[in-house]
KEKE-513846 format. One record per residue (C-alpha): residue number from 1; residue in one letter; x, y, z. Coordinates in pm, 1 decimal. Example, Ala and Ser with C-alpha at 12.3 -4.5 7.8 and 13.67 -1.06 7.14 Angstrom:
2
NODE; 1; A; 1230.0; -450.0; 780.0
NODE; 2; S; 1367.0; -106.0; 714.0
//
This chain:
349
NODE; 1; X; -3022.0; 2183.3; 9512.6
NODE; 2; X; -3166.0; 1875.9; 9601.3
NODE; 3; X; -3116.5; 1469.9; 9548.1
NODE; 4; X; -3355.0; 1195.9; 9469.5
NODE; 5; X; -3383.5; 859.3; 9458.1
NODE; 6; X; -3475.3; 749.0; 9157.8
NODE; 7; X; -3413.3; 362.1; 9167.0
NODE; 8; X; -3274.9; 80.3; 9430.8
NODE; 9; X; -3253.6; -244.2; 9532.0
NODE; 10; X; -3180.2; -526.2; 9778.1
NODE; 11; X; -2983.4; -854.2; 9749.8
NODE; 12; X; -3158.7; -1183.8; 9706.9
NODE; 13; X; -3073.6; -1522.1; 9545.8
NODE; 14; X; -3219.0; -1726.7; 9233.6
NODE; 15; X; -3225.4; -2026.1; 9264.2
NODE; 16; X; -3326.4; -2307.7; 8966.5
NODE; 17; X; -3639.0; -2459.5; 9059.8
NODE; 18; X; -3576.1; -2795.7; 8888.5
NODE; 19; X; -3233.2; -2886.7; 9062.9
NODE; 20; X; -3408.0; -2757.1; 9394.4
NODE; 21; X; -3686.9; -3029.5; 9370.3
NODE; 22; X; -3418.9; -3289.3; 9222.3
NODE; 23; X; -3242.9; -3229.6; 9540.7
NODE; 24; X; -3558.4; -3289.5; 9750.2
NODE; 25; X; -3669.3; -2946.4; 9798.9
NODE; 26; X; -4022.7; -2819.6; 9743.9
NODE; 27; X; -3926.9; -2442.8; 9821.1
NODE; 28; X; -3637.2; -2230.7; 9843.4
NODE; 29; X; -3418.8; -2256.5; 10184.3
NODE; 30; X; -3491.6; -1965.5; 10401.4
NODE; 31; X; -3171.2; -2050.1; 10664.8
NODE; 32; X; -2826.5; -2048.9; 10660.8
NODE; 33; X; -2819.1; -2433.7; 10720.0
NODE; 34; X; -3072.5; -2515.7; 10468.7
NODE; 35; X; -2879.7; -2361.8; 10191.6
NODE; 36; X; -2581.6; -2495.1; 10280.8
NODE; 37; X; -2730.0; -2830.4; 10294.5
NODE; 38; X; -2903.5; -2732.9; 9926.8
NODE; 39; X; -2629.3; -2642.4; 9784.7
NODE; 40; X; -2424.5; -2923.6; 9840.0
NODE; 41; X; -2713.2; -3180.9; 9780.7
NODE; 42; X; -2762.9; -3010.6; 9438.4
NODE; 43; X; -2403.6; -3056.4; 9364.7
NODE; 44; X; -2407.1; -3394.7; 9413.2
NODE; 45; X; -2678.7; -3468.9; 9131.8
NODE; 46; X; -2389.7; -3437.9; 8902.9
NODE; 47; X; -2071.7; -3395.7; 9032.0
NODE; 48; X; -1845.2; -3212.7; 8791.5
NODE; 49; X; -2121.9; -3025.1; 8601.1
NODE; 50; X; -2386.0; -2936.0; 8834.7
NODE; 51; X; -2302.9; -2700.4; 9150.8
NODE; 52; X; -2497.2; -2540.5; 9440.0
NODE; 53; X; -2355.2; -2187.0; 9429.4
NODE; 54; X; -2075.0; -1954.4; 9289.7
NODE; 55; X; -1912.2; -1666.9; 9377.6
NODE; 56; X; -1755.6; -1465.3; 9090.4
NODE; 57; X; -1428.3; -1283.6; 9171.8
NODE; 58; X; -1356.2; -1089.5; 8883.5
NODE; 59; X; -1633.2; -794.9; 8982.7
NODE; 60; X; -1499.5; -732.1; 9334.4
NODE; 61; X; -1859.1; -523.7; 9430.7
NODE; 62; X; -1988.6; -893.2; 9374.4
NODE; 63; X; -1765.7; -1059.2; 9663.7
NODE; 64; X; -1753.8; -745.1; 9883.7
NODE; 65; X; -2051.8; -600.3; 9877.7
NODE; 66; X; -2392.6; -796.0; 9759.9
NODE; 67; X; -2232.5; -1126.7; 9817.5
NODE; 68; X; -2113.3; -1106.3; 10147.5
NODE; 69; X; -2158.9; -812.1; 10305.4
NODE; 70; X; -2579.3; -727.9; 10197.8
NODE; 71; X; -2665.2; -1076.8; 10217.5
NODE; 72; X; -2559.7; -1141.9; 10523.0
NODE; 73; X; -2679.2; -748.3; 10681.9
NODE; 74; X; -3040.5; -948.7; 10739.8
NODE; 75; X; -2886.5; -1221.8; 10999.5
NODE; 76; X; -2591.4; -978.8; 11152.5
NODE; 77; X; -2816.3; -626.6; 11208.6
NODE; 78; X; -2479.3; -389.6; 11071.8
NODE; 79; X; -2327.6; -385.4; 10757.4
NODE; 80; X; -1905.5; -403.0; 10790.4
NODE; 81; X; -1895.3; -45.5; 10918.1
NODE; 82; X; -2129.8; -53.1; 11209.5
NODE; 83; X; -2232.9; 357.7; 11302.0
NODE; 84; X; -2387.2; 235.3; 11598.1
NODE; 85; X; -2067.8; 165.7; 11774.3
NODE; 86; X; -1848.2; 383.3; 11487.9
NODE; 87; X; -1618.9; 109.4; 11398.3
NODE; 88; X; -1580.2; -155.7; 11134.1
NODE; 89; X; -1678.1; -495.6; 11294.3
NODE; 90; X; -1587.4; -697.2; 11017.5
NODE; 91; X; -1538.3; -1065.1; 11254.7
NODE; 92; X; -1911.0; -1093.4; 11345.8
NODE; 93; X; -1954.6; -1198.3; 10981.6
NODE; 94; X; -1755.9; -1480.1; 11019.1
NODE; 95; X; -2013.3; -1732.8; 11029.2
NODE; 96; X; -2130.4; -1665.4; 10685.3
NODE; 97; X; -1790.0; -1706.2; 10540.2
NODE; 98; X; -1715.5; -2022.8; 10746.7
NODE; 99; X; -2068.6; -2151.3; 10539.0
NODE; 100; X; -1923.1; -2015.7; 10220.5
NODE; 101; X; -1605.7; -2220.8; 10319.5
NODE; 102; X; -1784.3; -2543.7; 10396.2
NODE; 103; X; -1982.2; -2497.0; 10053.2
NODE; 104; X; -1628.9; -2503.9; 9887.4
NODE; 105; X; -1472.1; -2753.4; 10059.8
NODE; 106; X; -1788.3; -2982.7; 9978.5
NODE; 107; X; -1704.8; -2903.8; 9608.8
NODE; 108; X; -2041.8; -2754.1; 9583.1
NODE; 109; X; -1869.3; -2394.7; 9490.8
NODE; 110; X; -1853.2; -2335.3; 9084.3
NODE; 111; X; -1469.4; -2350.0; 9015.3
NODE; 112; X; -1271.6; -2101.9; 8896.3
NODE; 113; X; -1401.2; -1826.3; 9144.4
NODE; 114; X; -1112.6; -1605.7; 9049.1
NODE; 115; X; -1132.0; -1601.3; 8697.1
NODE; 116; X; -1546.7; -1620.8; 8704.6
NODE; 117; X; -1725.7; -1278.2; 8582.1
NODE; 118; X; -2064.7; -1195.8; 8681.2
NODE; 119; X; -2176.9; -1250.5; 8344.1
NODE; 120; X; -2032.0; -1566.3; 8297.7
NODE; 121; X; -2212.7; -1705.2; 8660.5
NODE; 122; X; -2528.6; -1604.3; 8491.7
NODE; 123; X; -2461.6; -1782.4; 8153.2
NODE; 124; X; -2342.0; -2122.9; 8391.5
NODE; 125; X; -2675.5; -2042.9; 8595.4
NODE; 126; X; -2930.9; -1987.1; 8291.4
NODE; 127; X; -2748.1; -2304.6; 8168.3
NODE; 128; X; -2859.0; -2500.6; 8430.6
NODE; 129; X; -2531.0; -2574.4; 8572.6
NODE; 130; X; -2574.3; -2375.2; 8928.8
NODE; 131; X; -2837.1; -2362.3; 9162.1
NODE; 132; X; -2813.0; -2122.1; 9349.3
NODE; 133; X; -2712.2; -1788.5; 9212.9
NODE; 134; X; -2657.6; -1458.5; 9457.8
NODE; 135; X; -2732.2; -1100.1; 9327.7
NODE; 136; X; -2896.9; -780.2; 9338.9
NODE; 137; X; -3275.4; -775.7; 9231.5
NODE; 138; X; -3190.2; -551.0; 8924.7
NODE; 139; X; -3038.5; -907.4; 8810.1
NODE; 140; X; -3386.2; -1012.0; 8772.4
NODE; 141; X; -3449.2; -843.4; 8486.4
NODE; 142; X; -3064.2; -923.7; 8324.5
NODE; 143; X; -3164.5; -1288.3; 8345.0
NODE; 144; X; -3462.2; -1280.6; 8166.1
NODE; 145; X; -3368.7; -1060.0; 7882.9
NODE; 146; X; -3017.5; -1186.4; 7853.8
NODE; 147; X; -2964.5; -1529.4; 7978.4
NODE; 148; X; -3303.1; -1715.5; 7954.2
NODE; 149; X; -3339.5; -2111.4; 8006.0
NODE; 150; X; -3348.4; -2333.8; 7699.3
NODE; 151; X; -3733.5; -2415.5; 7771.7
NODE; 152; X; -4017.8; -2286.8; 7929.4
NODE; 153; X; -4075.2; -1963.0; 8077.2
NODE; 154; X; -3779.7; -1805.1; 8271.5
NODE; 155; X; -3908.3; -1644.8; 8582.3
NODE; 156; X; -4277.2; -1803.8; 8622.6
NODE; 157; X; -4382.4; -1920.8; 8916.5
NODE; 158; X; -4553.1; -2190.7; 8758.3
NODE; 159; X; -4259.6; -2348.4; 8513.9
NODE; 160; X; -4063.0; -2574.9; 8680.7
NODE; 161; X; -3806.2; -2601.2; 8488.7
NODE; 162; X; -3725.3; -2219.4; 8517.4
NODE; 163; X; -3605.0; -2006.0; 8806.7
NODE; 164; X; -3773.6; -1770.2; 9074.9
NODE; 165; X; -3598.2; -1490.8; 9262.2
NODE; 166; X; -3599.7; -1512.6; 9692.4
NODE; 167; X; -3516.0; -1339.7; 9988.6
NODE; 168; X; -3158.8; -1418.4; 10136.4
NODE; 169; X; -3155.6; -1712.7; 10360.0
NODE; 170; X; -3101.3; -1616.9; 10737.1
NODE; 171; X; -2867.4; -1741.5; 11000.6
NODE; 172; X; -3131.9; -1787.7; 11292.0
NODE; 173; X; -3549.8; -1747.1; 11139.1
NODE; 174; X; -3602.2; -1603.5; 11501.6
NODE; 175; X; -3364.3; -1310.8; 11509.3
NODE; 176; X; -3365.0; -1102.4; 11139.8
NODE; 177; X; -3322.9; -771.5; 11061.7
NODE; 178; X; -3420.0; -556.8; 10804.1
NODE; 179; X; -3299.4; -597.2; 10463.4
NODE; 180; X; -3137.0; -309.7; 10346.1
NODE; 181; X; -3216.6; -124.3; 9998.7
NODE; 182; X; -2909.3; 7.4; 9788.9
NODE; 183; X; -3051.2; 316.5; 9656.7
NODE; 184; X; -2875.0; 526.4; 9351.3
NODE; 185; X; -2910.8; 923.7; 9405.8
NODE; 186; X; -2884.4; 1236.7; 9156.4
NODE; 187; X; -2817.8; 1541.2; 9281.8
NODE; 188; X; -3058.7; 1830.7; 9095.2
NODE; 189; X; -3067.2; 2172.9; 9091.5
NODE; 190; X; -3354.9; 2346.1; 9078.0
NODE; 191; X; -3476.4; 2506.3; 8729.7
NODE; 192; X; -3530.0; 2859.0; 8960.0
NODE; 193; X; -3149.1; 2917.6; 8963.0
NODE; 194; X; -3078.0; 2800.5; 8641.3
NODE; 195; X; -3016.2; 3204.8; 8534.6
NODE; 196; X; -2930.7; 3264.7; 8946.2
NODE; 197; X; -2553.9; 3366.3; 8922.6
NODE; 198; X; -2514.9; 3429.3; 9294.1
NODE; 199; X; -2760.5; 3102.4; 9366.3
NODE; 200; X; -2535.0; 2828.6; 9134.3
NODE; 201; X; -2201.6; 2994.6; 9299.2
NODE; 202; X; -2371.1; 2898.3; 9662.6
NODE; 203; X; -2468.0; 2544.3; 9472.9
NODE; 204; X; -2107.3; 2528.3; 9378.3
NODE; 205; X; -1971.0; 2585.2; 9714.6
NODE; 206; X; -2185.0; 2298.4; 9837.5
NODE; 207; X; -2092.9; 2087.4; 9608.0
NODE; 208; X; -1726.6; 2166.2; 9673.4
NODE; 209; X; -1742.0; 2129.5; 10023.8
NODE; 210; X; -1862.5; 1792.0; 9983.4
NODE; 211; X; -1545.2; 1713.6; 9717.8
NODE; 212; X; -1306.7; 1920.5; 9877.3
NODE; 213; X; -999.0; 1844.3; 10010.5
NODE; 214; X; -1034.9; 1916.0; 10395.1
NODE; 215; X; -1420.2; 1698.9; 10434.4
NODE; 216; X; -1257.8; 1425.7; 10231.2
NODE; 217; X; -923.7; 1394.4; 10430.1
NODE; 218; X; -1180.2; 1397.4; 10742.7
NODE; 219; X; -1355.6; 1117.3; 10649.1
NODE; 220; X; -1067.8; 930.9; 10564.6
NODE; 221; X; -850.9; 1008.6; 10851.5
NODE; 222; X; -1172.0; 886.7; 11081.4
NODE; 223; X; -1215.4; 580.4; 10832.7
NODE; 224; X; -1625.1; 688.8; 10760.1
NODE; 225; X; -1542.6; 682.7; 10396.4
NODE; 226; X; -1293.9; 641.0; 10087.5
NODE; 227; X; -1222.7; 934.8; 9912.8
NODE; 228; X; -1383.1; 973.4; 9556.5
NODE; 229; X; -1069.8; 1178.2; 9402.7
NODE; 230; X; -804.7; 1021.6; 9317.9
NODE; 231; X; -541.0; 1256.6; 9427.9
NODE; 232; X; -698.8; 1255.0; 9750.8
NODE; 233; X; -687.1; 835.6; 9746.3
NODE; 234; X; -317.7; 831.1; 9644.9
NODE; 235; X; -201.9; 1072.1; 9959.5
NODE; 236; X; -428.3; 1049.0; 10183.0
NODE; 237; X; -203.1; 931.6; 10432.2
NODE; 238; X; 49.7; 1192.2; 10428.7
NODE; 239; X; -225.2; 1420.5; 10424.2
NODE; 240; X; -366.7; 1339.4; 10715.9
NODE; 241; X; -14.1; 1273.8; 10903.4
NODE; 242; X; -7.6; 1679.4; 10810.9
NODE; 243; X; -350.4; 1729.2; 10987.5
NODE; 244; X; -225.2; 1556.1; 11313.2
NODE; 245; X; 58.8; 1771.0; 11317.1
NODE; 246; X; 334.4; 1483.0; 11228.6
NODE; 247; X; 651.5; 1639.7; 11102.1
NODE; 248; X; 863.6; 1546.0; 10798.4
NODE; 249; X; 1069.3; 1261.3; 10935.6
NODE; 250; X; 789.1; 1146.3; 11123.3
NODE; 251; X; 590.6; 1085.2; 10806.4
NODE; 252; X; 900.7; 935.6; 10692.5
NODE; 253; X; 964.1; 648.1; 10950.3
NODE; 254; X; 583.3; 576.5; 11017.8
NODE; 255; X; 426.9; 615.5; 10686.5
NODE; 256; X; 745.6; 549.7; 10425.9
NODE; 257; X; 949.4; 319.7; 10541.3
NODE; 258; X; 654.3; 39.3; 10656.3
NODE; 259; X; 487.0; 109.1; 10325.5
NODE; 260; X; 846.8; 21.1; 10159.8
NODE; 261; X; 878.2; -284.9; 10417.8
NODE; 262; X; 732.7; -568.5; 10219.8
NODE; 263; X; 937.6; -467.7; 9902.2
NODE; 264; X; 1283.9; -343.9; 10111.9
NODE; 265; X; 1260.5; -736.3; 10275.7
NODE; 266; X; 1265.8; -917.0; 9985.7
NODE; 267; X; 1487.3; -745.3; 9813.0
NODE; 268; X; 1710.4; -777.6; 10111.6
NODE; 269; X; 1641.1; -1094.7; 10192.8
NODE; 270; X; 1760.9; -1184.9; 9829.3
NODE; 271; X; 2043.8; -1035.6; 9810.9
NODE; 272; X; 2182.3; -1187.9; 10097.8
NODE; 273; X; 2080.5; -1563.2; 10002.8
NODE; 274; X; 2255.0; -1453.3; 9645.5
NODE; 275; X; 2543.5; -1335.9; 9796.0
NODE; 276; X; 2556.6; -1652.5; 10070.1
NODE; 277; X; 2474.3; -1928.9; 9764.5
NODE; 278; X; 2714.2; -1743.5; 9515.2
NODE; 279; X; 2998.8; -1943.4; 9374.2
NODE; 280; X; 2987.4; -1999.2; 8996.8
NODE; 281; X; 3070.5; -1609.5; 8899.7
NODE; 282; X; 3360.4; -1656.9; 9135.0
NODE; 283; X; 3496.0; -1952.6; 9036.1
NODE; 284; X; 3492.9; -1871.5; 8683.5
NODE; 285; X; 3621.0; -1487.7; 8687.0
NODE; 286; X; 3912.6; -1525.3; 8966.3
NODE; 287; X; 3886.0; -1855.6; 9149.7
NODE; 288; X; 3960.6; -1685.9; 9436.8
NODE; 289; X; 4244.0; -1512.5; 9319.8
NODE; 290; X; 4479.2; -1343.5; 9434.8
NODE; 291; X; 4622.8; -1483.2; 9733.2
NODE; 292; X; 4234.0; -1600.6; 9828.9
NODE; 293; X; 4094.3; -1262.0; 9841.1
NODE; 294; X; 3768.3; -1290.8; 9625.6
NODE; 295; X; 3681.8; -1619.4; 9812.0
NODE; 296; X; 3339.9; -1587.8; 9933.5
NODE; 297; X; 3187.0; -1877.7; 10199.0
NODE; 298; X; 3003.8; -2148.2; 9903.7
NODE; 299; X; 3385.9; -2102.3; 9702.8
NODE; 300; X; 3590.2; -2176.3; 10022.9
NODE; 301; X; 3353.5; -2470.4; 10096.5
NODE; 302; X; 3381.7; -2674.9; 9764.2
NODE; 303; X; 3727.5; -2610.1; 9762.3
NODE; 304; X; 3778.1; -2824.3; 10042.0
NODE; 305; X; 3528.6; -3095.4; 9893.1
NODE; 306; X; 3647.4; -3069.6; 9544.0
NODE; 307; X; 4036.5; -2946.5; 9599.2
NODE; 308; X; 4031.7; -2747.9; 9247.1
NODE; 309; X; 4280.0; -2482.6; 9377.7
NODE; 310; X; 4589.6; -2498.7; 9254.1
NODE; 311; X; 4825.1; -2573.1; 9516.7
NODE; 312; X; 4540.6; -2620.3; 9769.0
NODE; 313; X; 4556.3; -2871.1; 10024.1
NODE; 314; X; 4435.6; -3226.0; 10020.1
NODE; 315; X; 4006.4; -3260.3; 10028.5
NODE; 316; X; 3903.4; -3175.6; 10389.1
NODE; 317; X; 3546.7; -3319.1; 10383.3
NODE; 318; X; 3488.5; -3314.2; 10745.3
NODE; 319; X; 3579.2; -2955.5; 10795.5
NODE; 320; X; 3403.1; -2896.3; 10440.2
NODE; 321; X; 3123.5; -3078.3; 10568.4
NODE; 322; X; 3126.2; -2861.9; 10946.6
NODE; 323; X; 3083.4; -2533.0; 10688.4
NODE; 324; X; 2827.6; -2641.1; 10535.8
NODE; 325; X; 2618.9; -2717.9; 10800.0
NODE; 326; X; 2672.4; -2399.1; 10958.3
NODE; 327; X; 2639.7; -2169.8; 10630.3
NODE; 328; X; 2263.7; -2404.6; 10611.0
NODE; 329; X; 2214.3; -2313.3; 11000.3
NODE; 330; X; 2263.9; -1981.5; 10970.5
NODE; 331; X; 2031.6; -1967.8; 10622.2
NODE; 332; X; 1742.5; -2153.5; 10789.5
NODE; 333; X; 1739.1; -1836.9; 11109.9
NODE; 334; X; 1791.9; -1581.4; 10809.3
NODE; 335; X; 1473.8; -1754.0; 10669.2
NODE; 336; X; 1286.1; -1743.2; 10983.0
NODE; 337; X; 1368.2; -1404.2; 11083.4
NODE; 338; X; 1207.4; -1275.3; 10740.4
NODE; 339; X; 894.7; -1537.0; 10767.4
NODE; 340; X; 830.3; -1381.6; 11077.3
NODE; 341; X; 877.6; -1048.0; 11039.7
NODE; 342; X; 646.0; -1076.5; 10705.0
NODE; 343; X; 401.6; -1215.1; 10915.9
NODE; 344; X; 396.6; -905.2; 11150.6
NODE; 345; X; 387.5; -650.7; 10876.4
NODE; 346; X; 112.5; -815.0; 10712.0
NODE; 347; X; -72.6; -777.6; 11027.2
NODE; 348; X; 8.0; -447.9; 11100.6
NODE; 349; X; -183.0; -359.9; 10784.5
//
């Protein structure tokens, strides 16, 4: 058994050659700062129609991976996971989403990120209504087969009103590292032992090791990888709370209950403002009746505003008035409680 690489690339940017010398440019940028300053230059040749750069959210490998992540793996030496140090470093790529923020803020960014396919960034592009575009080099050939320009010759060097493929910009020209290749692998087996019984059971074995259960939960557990079977995915925490040696109720109050959290606040926090506002259901099916006991806090209060008991009292608005700034105190530290606490269990994930 044996695996080969039988194609790969690396991530790059097109660019349209035409809005790049509109904007003043005579070649693509080859820093950070100079395709920043590009892409909101070229954006401003018609605001509205004409933009410096998208990102398309719809195809999340586009935003995590070659748009983020490979491009900027030149200027930052580690992709997110860095093996040198065995942990994910994800921070030291915040300069190239503070530029990515800057380009949006500008209004250079083509709108509609979330609801923008990779496809449809290609169309805008081959329309002439980006200038930048990000992607892997494979995207070379999609362009030209599938989303020419109007006129000319998409692709040459020497038409300037088509587009040419470059290397990713860099954050500093005078500390780069190497550009990774994505490579796609097969795994073979040899044509010797094909009719091998006792050979393809050993292949097998391999193969299962590498699938299994126990290498899979590993590599989870020591966050090197995300498992490729779904049953594995959809308990691999529990799984590896078993490895560690947690018990039942352990599992229970560290993994179930804070993975319930988010949903068991709402729903609590709900409930309570319902019960706290509630006054129409009340009113309507006992006014408070009998003798007062299905009064809840909102009914007592516009009783004493409104005096629609019978036999009640005359209106009391100051003491009506007193409850209701309470019941609104003690709402507005119900409300902060749960902002904060949502706050912390966002963060602990």
């Amino acid at each position: 058994m044996y695996s080969v690489v039988f194609y790969g690339w690396y991530a790059g940017f097109h660019y349209n050659k035409s809005l790049l010398q509109r904007a003043g440019y005579s070649a693509p940028p080859k820093t950070w700062k100079d395709f920043e300053d590009a892409a909101i230059k070229i954006s401003k040749l018609d605001p509205g129609r004409i933009y410096g750069y998208a990102m398309p959210l719809v195809w999340s490998p586009d935003f995590t991976s070659w748009m983020t992540e490979d491009f900027a793996i030149s200027s930052i030496g580690h992709p997110y996971y860095n093996a040198t140090v065995d942990k994910y470093q994800f921070a030291d790529f915040s300069p190239y989403f503070e530029m990515l923020g800057r380009i949006r803020d500008a209004e250079a960014m083509f709108p509609g990120m979330e609801s923008l396919s990779d496809d449809q960034q290609q169309a805008q592009f081959a329309a002439g209504n980006i200038g930048f575009l990000g992607g892997a080099g494979w995207n070379v050939g999609v362009l030209f087969d599938q989303f020419p320009f109007s006129g000319g010759d998409p692709g040459k060097p020497n038409d300037p009103n088509g587009w040419d493929y470059a290397p990713m910009p860099v954050m500093d020209p005078n500390n780069v590292y190497a550009t990774p290749v994505s490579a796609s692998v097969s795994v073979f087996v040899s044509a010797q032992v094909r009719n091998d019984k006792d050979k393809l059971n050993k292949v097998g074995d391999v193969l299962r090791l590498a699938c299994g259960d126990e290498i899979q939960i590993l590599m989870m557990s020591n966050g090197k990888n995300i498992p490729v079977r779904a049953d594995i995915n959809a308990n691999e925490l529990y799984e590896c709370a078993t490895l560690v040696g947690a018990s039942g109720p352990k599992q229970f109050f560290h993994i179930t209950i804070p993975m319930l959290g988010p949903v068991m606040q709402i729903i609590l926090m709900l409930s309570v403002l319902g019960a706290m506002r509630i006054a129409d259901v009340v009113i309507v099916m006992t006014n408070g009746q009998p003798g007062g006991t299905t009064n809840v806090a909102m009914t007592h209060i516009l009783k004493l505003f409104f005096n629609f008991d019978p036999g009640g009292s005359r209106r009391q608005y100051g003491y009506g008035s007193a409850l209701a700034i309470i019941m609104g105190v003690i709402l507005a530290i119900m409300t902060i409680i749960y902002l904060k606490n949502s706050k912390r269990m966002k963060n602990a994930y």
